[in-house]
C-alpha positions in Angstrom: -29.9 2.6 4.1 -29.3 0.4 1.5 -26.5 -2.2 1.3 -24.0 -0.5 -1.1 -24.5 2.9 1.2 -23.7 1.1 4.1 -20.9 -0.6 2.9 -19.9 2.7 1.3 -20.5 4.6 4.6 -17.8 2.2 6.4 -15.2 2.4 4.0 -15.4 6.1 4.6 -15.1 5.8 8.2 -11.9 3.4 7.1 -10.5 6.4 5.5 -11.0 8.9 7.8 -9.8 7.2 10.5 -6.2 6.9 8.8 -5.7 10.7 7.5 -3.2 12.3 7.3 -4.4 15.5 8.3 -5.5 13.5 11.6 -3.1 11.0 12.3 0.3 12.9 11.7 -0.1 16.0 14.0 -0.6 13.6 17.0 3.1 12.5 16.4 5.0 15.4 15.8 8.3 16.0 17.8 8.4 19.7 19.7 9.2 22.6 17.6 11.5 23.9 19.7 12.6 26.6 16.9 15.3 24.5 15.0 15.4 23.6 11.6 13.8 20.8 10.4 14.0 19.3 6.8 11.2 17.3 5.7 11.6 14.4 3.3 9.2 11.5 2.5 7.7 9.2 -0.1 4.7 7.3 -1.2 1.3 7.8 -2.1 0.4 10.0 1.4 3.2 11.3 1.4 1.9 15.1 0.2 -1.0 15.1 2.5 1.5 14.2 4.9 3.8 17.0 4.5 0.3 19.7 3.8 -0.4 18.2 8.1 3.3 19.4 9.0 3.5 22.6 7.3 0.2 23.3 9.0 0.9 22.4 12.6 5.0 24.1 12.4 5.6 27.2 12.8 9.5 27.1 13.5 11.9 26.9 10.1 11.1 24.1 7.6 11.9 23.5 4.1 12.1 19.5 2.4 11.3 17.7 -0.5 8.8 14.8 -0.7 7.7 12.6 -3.7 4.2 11.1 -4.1 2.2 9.0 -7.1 1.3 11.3 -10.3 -2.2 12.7 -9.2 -1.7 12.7 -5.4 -0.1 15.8 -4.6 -1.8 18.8 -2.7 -0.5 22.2 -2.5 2.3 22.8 0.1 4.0 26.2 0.6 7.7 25.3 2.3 8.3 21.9 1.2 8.5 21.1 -2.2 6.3 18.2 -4.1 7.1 16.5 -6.7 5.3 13.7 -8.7 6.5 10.4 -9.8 5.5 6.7 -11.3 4.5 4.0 -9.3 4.5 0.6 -9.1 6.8 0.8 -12.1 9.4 3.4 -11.3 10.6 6.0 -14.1 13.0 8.7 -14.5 11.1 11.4 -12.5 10.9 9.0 -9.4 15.0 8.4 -9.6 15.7 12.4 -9.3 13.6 12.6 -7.1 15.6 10.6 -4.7 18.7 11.7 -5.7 17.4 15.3 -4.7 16.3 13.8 -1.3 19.7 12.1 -0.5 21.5 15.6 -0.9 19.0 17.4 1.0 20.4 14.6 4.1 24.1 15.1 3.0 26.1 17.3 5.1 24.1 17.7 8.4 25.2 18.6 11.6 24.2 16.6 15.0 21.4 19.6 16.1 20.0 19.4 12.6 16.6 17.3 12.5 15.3 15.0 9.9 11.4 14.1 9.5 10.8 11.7 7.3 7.1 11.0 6.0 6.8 7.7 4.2 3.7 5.7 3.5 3.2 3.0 0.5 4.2 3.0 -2.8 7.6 4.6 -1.4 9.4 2.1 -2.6 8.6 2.3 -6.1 8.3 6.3 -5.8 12.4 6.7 -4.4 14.1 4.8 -7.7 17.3 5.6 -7.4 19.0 2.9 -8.3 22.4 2.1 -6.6 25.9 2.2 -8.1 26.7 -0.3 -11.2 22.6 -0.9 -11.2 20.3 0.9 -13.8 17.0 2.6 -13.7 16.0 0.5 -17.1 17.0 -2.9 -14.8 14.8 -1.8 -11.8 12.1 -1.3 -14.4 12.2 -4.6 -16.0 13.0 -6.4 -12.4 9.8 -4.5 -10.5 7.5 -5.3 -13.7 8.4 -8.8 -13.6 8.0 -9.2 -9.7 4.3 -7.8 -10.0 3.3 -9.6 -12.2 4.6 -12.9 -10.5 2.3 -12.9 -7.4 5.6 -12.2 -5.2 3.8 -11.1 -1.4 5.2 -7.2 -0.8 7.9 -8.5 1.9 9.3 -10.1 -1.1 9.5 -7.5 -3.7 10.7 -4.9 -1.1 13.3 -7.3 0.1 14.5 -6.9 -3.9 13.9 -3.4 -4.0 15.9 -2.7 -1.5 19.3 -4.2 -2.6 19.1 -2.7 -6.3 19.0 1.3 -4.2 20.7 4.1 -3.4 18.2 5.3 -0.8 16.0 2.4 0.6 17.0 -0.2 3.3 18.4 2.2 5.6 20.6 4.2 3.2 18.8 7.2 3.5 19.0 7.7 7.2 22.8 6.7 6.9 23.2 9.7 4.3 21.4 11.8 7.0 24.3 10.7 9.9 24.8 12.4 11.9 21.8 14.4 12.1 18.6 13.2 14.0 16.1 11.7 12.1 12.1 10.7 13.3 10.3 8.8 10.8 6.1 9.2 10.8 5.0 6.5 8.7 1.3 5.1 7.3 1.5 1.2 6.9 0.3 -0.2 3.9 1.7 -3.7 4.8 0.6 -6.8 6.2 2.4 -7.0 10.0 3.4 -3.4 9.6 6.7 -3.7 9.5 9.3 -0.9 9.2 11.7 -2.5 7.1 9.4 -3.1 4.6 7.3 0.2 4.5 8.4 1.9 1.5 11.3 -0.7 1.9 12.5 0.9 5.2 14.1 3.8 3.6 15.4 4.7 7.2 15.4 1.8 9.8 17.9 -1.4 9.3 17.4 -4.0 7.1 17.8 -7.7 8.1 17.3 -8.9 4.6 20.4 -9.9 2.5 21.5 -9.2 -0.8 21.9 -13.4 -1.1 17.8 -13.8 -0.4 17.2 -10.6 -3.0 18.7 -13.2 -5.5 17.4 -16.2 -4.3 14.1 -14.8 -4.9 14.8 -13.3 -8.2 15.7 -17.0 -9.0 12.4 -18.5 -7.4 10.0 -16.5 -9.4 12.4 -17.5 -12.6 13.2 -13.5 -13.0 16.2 -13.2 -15.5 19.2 -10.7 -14.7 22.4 -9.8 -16.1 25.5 -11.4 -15.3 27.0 -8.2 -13.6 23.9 -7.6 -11.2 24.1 -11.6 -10.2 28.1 -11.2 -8.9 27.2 -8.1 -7.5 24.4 -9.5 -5.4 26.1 -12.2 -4.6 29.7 -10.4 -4.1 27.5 -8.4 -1.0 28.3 -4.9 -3.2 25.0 -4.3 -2.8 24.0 -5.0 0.7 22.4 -3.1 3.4 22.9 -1.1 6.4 22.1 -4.1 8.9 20.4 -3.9 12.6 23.6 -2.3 14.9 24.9 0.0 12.5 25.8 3.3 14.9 25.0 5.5 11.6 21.5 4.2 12.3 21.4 4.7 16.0 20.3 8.3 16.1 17.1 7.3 13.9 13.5 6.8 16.0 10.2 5.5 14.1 6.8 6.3 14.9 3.8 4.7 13.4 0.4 6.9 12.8 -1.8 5.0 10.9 -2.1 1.3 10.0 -4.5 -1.1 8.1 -6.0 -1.9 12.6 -6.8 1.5 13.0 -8.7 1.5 9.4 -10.4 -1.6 10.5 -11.5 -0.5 13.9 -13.2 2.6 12.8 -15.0 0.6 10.1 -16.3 -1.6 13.1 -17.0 1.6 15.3 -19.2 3.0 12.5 -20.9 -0.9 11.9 -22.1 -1.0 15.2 -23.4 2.4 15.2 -26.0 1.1 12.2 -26.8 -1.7 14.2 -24.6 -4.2 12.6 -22.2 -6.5 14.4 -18.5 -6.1 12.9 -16.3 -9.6 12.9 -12.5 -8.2 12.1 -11.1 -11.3 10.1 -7.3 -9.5 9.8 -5.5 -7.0 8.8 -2.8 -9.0 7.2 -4.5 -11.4 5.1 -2.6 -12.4 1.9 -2.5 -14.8 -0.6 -4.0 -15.6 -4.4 -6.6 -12.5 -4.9 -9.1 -15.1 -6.0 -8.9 -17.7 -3.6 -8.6 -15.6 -0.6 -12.1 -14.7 -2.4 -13.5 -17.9 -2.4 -12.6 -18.6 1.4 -14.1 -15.5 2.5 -17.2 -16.1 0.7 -17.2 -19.8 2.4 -17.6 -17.6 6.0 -20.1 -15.1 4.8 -22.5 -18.1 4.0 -22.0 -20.1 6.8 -23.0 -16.4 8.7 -26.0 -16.7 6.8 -26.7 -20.0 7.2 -26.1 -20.7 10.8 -25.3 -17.5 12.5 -21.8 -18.7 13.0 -18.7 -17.3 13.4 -21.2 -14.0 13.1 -25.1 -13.4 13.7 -26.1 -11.1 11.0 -26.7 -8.5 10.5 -23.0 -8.7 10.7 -20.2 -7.6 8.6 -17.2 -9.1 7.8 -13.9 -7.1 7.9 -10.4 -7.5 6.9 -7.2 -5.7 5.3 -3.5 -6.6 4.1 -2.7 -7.5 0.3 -3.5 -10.1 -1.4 -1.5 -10.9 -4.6 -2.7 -11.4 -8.8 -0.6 -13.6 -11.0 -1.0 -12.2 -14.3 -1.8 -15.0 -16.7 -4.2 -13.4 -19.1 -4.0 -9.8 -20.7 -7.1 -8.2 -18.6 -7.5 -4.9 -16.8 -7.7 -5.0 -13.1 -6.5 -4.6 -9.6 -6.3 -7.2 -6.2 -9.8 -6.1 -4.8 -11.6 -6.5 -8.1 -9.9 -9.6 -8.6 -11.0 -10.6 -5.0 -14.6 -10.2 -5.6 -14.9 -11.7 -8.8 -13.9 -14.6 -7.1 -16.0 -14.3 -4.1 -19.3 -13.7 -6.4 -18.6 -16.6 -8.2 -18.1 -18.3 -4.7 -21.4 -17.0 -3.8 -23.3 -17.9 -6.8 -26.0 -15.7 -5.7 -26.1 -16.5 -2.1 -29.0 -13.9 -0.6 -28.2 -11.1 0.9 -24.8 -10.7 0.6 -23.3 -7.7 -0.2 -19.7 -6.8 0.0 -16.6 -3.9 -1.5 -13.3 -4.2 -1.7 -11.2 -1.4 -2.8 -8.0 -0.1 -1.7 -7.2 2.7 0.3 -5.3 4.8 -1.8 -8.0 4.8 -4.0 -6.2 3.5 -7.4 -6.9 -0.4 -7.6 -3.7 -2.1 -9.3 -3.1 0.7 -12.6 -6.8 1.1 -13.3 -8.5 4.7 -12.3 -10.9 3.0 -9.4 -10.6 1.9 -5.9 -12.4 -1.1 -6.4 -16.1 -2.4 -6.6 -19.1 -3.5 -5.7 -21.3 -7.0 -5.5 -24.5 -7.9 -4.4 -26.0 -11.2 -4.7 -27.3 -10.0 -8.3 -23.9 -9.5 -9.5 -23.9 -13.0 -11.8 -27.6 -13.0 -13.1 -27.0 -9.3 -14.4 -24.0 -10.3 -15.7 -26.1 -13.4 -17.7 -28.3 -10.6 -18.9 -25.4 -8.8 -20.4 -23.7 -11.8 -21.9 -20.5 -11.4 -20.0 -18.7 -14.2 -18.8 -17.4 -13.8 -15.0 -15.5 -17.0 -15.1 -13.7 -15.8 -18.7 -12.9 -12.0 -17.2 -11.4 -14.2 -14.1 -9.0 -16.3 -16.5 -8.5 -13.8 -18.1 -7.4 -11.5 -15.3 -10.2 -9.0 -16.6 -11.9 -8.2 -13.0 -12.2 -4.0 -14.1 -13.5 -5.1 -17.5 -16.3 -7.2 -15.7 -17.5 -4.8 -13.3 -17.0 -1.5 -15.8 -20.1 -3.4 -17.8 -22.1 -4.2 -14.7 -21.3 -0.3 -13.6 -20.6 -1.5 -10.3 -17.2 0.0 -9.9 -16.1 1.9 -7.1 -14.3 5.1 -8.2 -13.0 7.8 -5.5 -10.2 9.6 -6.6 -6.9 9.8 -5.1 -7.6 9.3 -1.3 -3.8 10.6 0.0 -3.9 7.8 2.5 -2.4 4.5 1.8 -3.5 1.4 4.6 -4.0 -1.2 2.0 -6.9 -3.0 0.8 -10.1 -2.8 2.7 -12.6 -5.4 2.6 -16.0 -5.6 3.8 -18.4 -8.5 3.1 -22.5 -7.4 4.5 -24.4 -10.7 5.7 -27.9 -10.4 6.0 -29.4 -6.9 4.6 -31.2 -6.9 1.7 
């Protein structure tokens, strides 16, 4: 097997591992014969709801919203496509249609609510004095300023009408269970899909602080209104909250662990790194490729053939006018690290199978990468400044494209030491 199958072959396993169609039934409350209204967001979100429909036979009807593209056909609850990251019209009805399917439930009704990443951007309604065109401007700016996930959620969730615990609050006083798919680093609740339905301990004074960090301009009303608490969240104690229970069914460990189950079945010795590394896409590259060579070198912190593993999100901040995404970002940086280090392989590519806007998950590199990029005449170093990653790898026709996957852990990285 060569190294771009096997690296190919463990990122499948990755996937697997964190399907919907296998994770979610496993979580499922009783169907005891009630009604249950389904709602849910994010890029899984459909799969997700295509699991339920599958393994309930008891009354069911709901509403979810997923990414344009990643819907599947589903016969009782309704899907409905959206933007994402940037948020747009469909994405705000949509959430307005969820909140009133909450509205006006009694104590036996129940609530399952599926969310997964890219929630956050998918439920965009915005909250009262606060427009959709703001939330646009305000989420644009944040991505493109290398603010970590925690941080734009935390933002996200005071400028809504349905995330940081408002949705389950509009559900009060039904029961609600929340199956979610982490796309996060540290997997927490509050900031999956911006914790739609658990309590926020974020404030309306650090959404501002950070708008002002990252030198994000806002209008005079939304500052006194962040700052006047209007805008805050349902907080950690609030008994509209209390009748809410949160279940976790796939996360960036599990995807990581499978990947190292299916290494060591090829004969290959898996080192998990993390699943919640983060920071500049390129330098995380160049560390990483610091620890595949000193594998290859010395056998140490991995004997190879060995295979170095990790997940979480690292961050881009857009200076030049390229196309791209994190993980090809990530190994741009690595191969330029490398400089043509033997036999080192390695993909990146994120789960969901759209890297950043672009139509692929991610790419490839082998320790040919740069010398067939010299024979070319492309620059790696000028696509890098230039935040050009896709454009670089497109040429070399090294990019990894998959389609929508309809499961959403984050990135997945996988660096090969010592196969040629």
């Amino acid at each position: 097997m060569t190294p771009r199958a096997v690296l190919k072959t463990l990122f499948e396993a990755a996937l697997a591992a964190t399907d919907p169609v296998r994770c979610v039934p496993l979580h499922l409350p009783v169907d005891d014969g009630g009604r249950l209204v389904v709602v849910g967001a994010g890029k899984a979100s459909a799969a997700m709801a295509q699991a339920v429909e599958r393994h309930w036979s008891g009354p069911l009807d709901g509403l979810v919203v997923t990414r344009y593209g990643h819907g599947v056909p589903c016969e009782r609850i309704e899907i409905v496509e959206a933007a994402h990251p940037v948020p747009d019209a469909a994405g705000e009805l949509a959430a307005r249609r969820i909140l009133q399917r909450v509205q006006g439930l009694s104590e036996t009704d129940r609530v399952l609510a599926l969310m997964s990443g890219g929630g956050s951007a998918l439920l965009a309604a915005p909250a009262e004095g606060v427009t959709l065109a703001e939330k646009r401007v305000i989420t644009a700016a944040l991505l493109k300023c290398g603010a970590a996930i925690s941080e734009i959620n935390c933002v996200r969730k005071h400028l809504s009408a349905i995330k940081g615990g408002r949705l389950v609050r509009a559900a009060w006083p039904a029961r609600v269970l929340t199956l979610a798919i982490s796309d996060v680093p540290g997997d927490d609740p509050a900031v999956i899909a911006s914790g739609a339905t658990v309590a926020d301990p974020s404030t309306s004074c650090e959404a501002l602080c950070l708008l002002d960090f990252y030198g994000i301009a806002i209008g005079v009303d939304l500052r006194k209104r962040l700052e006047s608490g209007l805008l805050e969240t349902p907080k950690p104690g609030d008994p509209r909250l209390a009748r809410s229970e949160f279940r976790l069914v796939a996360s960036p460990r599990q995807m990581l662990e499978a990947a190292a189950v299916a290494a060591r079945r090829l004969g290959i010795t898996p080192l998990i790194l993390g699943d919640a590394v983060e920071g500049e896409a390129r330098e995380v590259g160049k560390a990483m490729a610091g620890i595949a060579r000193s594998c290859g070198r010395h056998g140490f912190p991995a004997e190879k053939p060995c295979v170095l593993l990790s997940g979480g999100e690292t961050t881009v901040t857009l200076k030049g006018s390229g196309r791209g995404g994190r993980n090809t970002e990530f190994l741009l940086g690595l191969a330029l690290a490398l400089d043509g280090a033997p036999a080192i392989h390695a993909l990146a590519a994120d789960t969901d199978g759209i890297d950043g806007s672009e139509d692929n998950a991610g790419a490839f590199v082998g320790p040919d990468s740069l010398k067939r990029a010299r024979e070319k005449r492309i620059d790696p170093r000028a696509h890098l400044v230039a935040n050009d990653a896709w454009g670089c790898f497109s040429a070399l026709d090294d990019l990894l494209v998959t389609g929508p996957t309809r499961t959403n852990v984050n990135d997945f990285r996988a660096i090969l030491v010592g196969l040629e």
